[in-house]
N, C-alpha and C positions, 0 to 999 in steps of 0.2 A: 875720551880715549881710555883705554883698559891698561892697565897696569904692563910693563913691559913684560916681555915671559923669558925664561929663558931659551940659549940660543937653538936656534933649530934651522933647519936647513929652507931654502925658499920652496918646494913642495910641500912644507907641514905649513908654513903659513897659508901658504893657497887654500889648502883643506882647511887648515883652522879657517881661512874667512869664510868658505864655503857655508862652513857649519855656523857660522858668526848671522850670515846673513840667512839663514833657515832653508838651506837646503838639506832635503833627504832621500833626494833621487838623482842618480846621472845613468846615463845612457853611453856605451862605448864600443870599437873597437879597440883589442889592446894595441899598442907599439911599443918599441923600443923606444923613441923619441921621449916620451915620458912614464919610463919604468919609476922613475922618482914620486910620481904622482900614486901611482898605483900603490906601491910601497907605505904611503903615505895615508893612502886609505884600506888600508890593510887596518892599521891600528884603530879605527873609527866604523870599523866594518857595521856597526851595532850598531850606528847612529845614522850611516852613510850607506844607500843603498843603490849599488852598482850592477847596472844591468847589461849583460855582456850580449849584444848584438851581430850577426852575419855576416851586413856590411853596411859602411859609416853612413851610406845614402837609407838607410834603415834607422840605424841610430839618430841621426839627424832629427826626420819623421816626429821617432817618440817622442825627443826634446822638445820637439814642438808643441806635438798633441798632448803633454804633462804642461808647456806655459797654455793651450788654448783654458786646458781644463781649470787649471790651480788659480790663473791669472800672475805665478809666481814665476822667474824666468826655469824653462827646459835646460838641463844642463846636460852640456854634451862634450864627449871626450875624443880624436880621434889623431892621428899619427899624421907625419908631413907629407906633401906630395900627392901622390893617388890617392888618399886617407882623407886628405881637406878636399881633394878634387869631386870625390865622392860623396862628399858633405854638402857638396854645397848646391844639390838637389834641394835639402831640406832648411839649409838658411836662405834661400832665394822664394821657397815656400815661405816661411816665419815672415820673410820681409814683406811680401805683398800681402801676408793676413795679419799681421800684425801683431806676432805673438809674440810676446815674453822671450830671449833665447841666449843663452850664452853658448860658444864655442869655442874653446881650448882645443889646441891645433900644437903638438910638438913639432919642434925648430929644429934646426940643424943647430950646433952650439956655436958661439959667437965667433969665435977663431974661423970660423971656415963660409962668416957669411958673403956675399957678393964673388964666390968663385962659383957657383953653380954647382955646388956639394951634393952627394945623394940626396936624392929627392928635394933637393933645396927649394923655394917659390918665396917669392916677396907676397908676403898677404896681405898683405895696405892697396898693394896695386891688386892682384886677384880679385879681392874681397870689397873692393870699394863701392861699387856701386848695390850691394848686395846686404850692406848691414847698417846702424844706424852707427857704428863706431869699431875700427880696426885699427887696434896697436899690438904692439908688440913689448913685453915685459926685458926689457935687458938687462934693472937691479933688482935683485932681488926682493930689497927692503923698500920697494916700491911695490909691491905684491897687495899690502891691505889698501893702497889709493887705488889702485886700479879695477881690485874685487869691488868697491866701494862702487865707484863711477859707472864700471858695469853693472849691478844691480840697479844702479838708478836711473841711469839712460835706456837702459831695457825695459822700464815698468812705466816709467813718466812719459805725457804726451802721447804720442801716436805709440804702442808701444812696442819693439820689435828685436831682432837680433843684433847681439854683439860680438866680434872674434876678437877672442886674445891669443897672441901666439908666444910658446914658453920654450927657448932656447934649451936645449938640454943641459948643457953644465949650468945654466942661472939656477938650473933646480936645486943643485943639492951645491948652492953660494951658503955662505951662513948668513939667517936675519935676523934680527933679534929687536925690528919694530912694532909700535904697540898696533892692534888693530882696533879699528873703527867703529862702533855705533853699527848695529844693522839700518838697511836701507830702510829710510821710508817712501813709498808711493809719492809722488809729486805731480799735481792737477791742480789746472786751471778751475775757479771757480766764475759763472758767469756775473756779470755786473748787472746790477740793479737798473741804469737805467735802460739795457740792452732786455731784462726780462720786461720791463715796462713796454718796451717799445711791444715786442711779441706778445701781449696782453692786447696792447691796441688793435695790431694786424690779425688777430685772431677774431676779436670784437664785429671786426670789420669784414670779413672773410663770409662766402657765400656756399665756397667748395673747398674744403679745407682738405688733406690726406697728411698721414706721417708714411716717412721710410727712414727706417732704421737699421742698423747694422752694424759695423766694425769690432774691435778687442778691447778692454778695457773697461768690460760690465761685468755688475755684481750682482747677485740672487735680487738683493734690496734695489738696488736700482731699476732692474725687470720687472717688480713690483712694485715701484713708485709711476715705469711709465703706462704699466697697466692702468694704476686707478689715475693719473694723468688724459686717458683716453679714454677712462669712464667720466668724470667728469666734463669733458670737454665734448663728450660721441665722437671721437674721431676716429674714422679708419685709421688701421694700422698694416704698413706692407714690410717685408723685411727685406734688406739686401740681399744678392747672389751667398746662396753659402751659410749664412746669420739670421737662419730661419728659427734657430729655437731660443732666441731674444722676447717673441711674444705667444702663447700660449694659441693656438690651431684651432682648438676650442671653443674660443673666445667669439662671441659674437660680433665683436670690432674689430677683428682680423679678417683681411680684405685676400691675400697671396701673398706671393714671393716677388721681387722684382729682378729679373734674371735676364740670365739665356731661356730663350721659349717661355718667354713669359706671358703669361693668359692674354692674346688679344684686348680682352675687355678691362683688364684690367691695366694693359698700358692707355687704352680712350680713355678711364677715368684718370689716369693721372696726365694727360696731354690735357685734359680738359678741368681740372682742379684750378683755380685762383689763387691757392699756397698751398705750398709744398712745404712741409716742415721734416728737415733732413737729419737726424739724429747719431752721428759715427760713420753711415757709410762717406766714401769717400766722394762718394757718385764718378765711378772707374765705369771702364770698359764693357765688364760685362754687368755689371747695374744697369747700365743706360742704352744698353744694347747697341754698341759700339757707339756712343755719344752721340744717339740720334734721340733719343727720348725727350730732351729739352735740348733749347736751342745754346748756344753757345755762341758767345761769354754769357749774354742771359735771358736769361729761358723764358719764355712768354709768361708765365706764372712767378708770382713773389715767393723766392725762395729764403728761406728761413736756413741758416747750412750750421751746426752744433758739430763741431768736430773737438776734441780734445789736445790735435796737434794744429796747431795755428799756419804750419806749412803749407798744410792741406786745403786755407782756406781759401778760396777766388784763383785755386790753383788753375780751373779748367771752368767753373762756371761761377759768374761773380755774383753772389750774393746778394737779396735787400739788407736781408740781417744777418753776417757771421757773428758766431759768436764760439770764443773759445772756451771750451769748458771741459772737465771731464764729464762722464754722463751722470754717474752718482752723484755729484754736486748739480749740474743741471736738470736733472725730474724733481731732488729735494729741493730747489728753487721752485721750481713748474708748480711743485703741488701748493704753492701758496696763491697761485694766480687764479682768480677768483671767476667761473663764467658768467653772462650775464641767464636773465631769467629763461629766457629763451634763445635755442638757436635755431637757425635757418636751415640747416643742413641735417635736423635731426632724424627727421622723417627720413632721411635718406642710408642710414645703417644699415637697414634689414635690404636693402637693392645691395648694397654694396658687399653685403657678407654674402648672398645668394649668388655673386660671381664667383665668388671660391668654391663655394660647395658643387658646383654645377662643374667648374674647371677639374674638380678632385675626386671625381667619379668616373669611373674608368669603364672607357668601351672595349670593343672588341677587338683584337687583331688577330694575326696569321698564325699558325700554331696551337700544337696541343697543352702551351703555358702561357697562361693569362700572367704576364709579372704584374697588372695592376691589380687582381685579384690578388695576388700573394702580400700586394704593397695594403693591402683595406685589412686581408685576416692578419698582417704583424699591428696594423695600429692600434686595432682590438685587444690584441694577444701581449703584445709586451706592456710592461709598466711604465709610468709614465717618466721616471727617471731613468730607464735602458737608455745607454749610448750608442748611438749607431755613425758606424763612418764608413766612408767612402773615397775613391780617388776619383779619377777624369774618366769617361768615357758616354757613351749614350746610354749604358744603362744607369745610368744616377737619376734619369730623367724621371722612371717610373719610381725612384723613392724622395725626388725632391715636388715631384708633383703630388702624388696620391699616400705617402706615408703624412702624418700628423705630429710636427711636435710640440708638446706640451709642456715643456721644463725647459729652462737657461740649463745649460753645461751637457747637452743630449745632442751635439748635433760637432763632428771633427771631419769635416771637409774640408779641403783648397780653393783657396779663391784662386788661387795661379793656375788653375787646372792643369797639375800634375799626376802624371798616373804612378801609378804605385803606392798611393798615401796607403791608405786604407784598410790593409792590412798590416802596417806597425804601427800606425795611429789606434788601433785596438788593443793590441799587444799592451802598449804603453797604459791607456784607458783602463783596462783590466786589471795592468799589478799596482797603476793608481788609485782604483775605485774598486777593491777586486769582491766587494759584497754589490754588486751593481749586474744586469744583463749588459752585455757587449757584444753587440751584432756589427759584423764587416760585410760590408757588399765592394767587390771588383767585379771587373768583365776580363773573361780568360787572359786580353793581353797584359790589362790592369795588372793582375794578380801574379803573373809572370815575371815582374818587374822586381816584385819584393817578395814574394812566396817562401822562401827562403828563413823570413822571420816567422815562421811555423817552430819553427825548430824551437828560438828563442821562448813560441809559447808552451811548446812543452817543455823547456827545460823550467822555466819559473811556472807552471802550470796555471799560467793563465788560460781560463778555459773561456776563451772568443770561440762565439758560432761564426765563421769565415763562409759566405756566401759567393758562389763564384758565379756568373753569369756567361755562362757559354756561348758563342753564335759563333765562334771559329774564323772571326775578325778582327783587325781596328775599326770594331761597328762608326765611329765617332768621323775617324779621316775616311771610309766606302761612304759615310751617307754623302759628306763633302764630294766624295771622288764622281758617284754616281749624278751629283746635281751638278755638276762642272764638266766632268767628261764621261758621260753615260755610256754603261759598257766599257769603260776601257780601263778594267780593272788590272792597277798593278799595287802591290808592294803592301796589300793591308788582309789578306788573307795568311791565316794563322792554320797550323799543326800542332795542337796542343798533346800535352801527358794525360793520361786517364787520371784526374784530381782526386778521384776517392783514393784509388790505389795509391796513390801521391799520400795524402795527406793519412793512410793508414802506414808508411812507410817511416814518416815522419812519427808516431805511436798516439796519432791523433785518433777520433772517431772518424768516418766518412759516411754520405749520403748521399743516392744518386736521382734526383727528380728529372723524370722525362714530360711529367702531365701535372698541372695546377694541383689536382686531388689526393696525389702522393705526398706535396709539401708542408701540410700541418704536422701531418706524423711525424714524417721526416725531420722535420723541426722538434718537436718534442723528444723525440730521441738523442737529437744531438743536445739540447739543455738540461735532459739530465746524464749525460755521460760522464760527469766526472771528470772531463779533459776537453783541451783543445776540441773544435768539429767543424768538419766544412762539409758544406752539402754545393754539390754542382745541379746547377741546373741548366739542362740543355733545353735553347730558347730557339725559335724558326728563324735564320737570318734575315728571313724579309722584313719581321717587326722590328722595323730598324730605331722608329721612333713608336709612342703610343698613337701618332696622328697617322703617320704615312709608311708606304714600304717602300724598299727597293726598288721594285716593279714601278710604282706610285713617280717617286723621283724621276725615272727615267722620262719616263713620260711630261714632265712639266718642264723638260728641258726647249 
C-alpha cells in the first residue's frame, strides 16, 4: 500500500486510482450526477484523457472498442437514469464479447435513495445480468478496494464489464485511505497432466481442426498459436466476430465459423475427430444456433480451452476442458512435441482451398460489386488498418471476402448490435491514431450512432466511415422475405443524403453509385485530413452475396 496522502475528497481518489491503475482514456457523457468527477479530472487533464461523446450508448461503444483493442478495461463515464439506460447498449455488448469495461454510472445521493428521486434506478437490480460485477460505492474510503476489484474482475477469467455506481455527495465525502498496487492480470495456467492428455489425443487423431476466438489474447500469444499450427498442420478456423486472432494469409487458415458460414467448411468440422476449441465460447452464432455439434456431446472429441472455467461444459461437455488463459495455454502447446509423421497432413492444402474458393466473390445485382470493393480494400489497406463494423447484412461481404492479417484489426459485436461501428472507430482512431480506421455500417446501422461524427471531428480522428445504402433493415427484409414473402412491413428506410450529412458535420464526403468510382473515392477520403464517409448506394436485391430478394421469395 502507498503511503497515506492527504485528505482529498472521494472523487480525487477515484481518479487517483484510475491513474494508479493505468488508465489514460475514458469516454463520457457529462452529468450533473458526477460534476465532482469531472472536477477532479480537470487537475489530471495531461495525464487523463477524456473524451466527450453524443450520447452514452456511443460512449459506452468506445469503452469497449479501447478494452477490445488495449486488452486494458474501456472506461466509461455516464449520468443516472436515461444516462445508464443508454449505456447499456454497450455493457451488454462488452458482456457477450468479453471485453475489458468499467462503468461509472452517477447516483442520486444517499439521503434520497429508495424514494424514487430524479432519475433514481437500483443498478444491482438493472444491471445484473449484464456485467460480471455491480456495486454500488456508499464510503468513500472505500473507493481504492473497489477501483482495485474492478480492474481485476474485468481483466481476469472470461474478461468483461463492471458497473460502479457513485452517489453524488459520497463524491466530495473526505478520504484520506492509502491506495492500492495496480492490478495485475489473473489466469489460469493449464496443468501438465491435462497438456499430456491433448498430446495423446492429438497423437491419436486422424481429422484434427482448431477454432478459436474470444478476448483475453495477446500479439505473443497469436503468435505462439500460429507456430503451434505449424507444427502440428493444423487447420485453423476462427469464431463469429475473432477473425483476426489468425493471420487470412496463412496457409493453415481454413474460414470463419459463423453466421453463413462456408457450407464446406461446417462438413469438415461435422466430420473432424477433434475439435480443439481455443476461447471461443462455442455460443450461438459459432455453432449456428447449436446445431453444428451435437449436444451435451458432440460426436467428435472436443478439446474446450476457455480461460473462465464457467464457461466450461456450460452447453457442450467436453473430453478435455481445460482452464487456462490463452497466453499460458499455446506457451504450454509450444512444448508438445509432434510425432514424425501425421496423418492429416496431406490434407492442408484441401482444407485451405475452401477458403479461397469461399473468398472470391461472384456476381450480383447492381451496378456495385461490394465483393469487388471488399478484394481492392485487402490489397489496398495495411495490414494493421482497423476495420469495424456493426450488425446488418452488409458485414457479410467484409466478413467473408476482406482478409485479416493482424491480432488487434478486427472491432465487431458478437451481440449483433447495430450501431457499433461507427464509435468503435472514433475510439480505435484517437487510440491508435497513426493507424488506418475504416468503419462500414448499412444506412440503418449508421443511423443509430451517426451522430459520433461530430465526436470525430471534434478530436479529428480522421475514420473513413463507409455507409452501405440499400434503403432497409437489409438483415430483418431478408428474414421477412423468407418467412412472409411480399409482405413487406416495418424494415424499409428513408434515409438523409450521407455526403451532405457528413459534409454538414465538416467532414469530407463521397458519393459511389458503381464499383469503379470507389478506389478514387477512397483515396480522396484518406488523404483529406479529416473525418470521410463515402456512401455507397447498393441494389436492394443483393441482399446477400449468395441470393436476392426475388431469389428468397421464391424458396418460400
Amino acid at each position: 500500500m502507498s503511503a497515506v496522502p492527504a485528505v482529498r475528497n472521494g472523487a480525487q481518489a477515484l481518479v487517483d486510482a484510475l491513474l494508479i491503475h493505468g488508465a489514460d482514456t475514458g469516454f463520457c457523457v457529462p452529468g450533473e450526477s458526477y460534476l465532482a468527477v469531472l472536477d477532479a479530472l480537470y487537475d489530471v487533464r495531461e495525464r487523463f484523457k477524456l473524451i466527450v461523446c453524443r450520447q452514452e450508448g456511443g460512449a459506452a461503444y468506445m469503452a469497449d472498442a479501447y478494452g477490445k483493442l488495449t486488452g486494458k478495461p474501456g472506461i466509461c463515464f455516464v449520468t443516472r437514469g436515461p444516462g445508464a439506460a443508454n449505456a447499456s447498449v454497450g455493457l451488454h455488448t462488452a458482456f457477450q464479447d468479453s471485453s475489458p469495461m468499467i462503468l461509472f454510472i452517477g447516483q442520486v445521493a444517499r439521503d434520497a435513495l429508495e424514494r424514487e428521486a430524479f432519475q433514481e434506478l437500483d443498478y444491482r437490480r438493472m444491471f445484473g445480468q449484464l456485467a460480471k460485477w455491480v456495486a454500488q460505492i456508499d464510503n468513500a474510503r472505500r473507493i481504492p478496494e473497489f477501483l482495485s476489484h474492478a480492474f481485476h474482475i474485468a481483466t481476469s477469467g472470461r474478461p468483461g464489464p463492471v458497473v460502479l455506481a457513485l452517489p453524488e455527495d459520497m463524491l466530495n465525502d473526505p478520504c484520506d485511505v492509502a491506495q492500492p498496487q495496480p492490478y495485475r492480470r489473473i489466469a489460469a495456467a493449464p496443468p501438465p497432466a491435462a497438456m499430456a492428455e491433448l498430446h495423446s489425443r492429438l497423437c491419436q487423431a486422424k481429422r484434427p481442426v482448431m477454432i478459436v476466438g474470444g478476448r483475453g489474447w495477446t500479439t505473443q500469444a497469436c503468435a505462439d498459436l500460429q507456430q503451434f499450427a505449424e507444427q502440428w498442420q493444423l487447420p485453423v478456423s476462427c469464431a463469429f466476430r475473432y477473425q483476426d486472432l489468425f493471420d487470412h494469409s496463412h496457409p493453415n487458415y481454413i474460414g470463419d465459423v459463423g453466421l453463413g458460414i462456408n457450407p464446406k467448411l461446417k462438413a469438415r468440422l461435422q466430420e473432424a475427430d477433434l475439435v480443439i476449441t481455443v476461447g471461443a465460447r462455442l455460443g450461438e452464432s459459432t455453432t449456428n444456433g447449436y446445431v453444428l455439434f451435437d449436444i451435451p456431446r458432440p460426436a467428435q472429441t472436443l478439446v474446450h480451452v476457455h480461460a473462465g472455467a464457467e464457461e466450461l461444459g456450460r452447453v457442450y461437455a467436453a473430453d478435455l476442458p481445460i482452464n487456462s488463459g490463452y497466453p499460458e495455454f499455446f506457451a504450454a502447446a509450444l512444448n508438445l512435441q509432434p510425432p514424425a509423421s501425421l496423418p492429416w497432413g496431406d490434407n492442408v492444402p484441401g482444407n485451405r482451398q475452401i477458403y479461397l474458393d469461399w473468398s472470391e466473390p461472384g456476381r450480383v445485382p447492381g451496378a456495385v460489386q461490394m465483393g469487388d470493393i471488399m478484394c481492392w480494400l485487402r490489397e489496398r489497406l495495411p495490414a494493421d488498418a482497423i476495420v469495424t463494423n456493426g450488425a446488418g447484412n452488409y458485414a457479410i461481404w467484409l466478413h467473408r471476402f476482406y482478409r485479416y492479417r493482424q491480432f488487434g484489426t478486427q472491432l465487431a459485436p458478437t451481440n449483433g448490435s447495430m450501431g457499433y461501428g461507427v464509435p468503435a472507430a472514433v475510439a480505435a482512431k484517437i487510440t491508435q491514431p497513426s493507424r488506418t480506421v475504416v468503419a462500414f455500417a448499412g444506412d440503418g446501422c449508421y443511423m443509430m450512432n451517426g451522430q459520433e461524427l461530430a465526436t470525430a471531428v471534434k478530436y479529428g480522428a480522421s475514420v473513413i466511415f463507409i455507409v452501405v445504402n440499400n434503403g432497409m433493415f437489409g438483415t430483418i427484409r431478408m428474414h421477412q422475405e423468407r418467412e412472409y414473402p411480399e409482405r413487406v412491413m416495418a424494415t424499409s428506410l428513408v434515409n438523409p443524403d450521407f455526403v451532405a450529412l457528413a459534409k454538414a458535420y465538416g467532414a469530407h464526403g463521397e458519393l459511389v453509385t458503381e464499383t469503379g468510382q470507389f478506389a478514387v473515392a477512397f483515396e480522396r477520403a484518406l488523404t483529406a485530413g479529416k473525418p470521410a464517409l463515402i456512401e455507397i448506394q447498393v441494389d436492394p436485391e443483393a441482399i446477400t452475396p449468395n441470393t436476392t430478394i426475388n431469389q428468397l421469395r421464391g424458396k418460400r
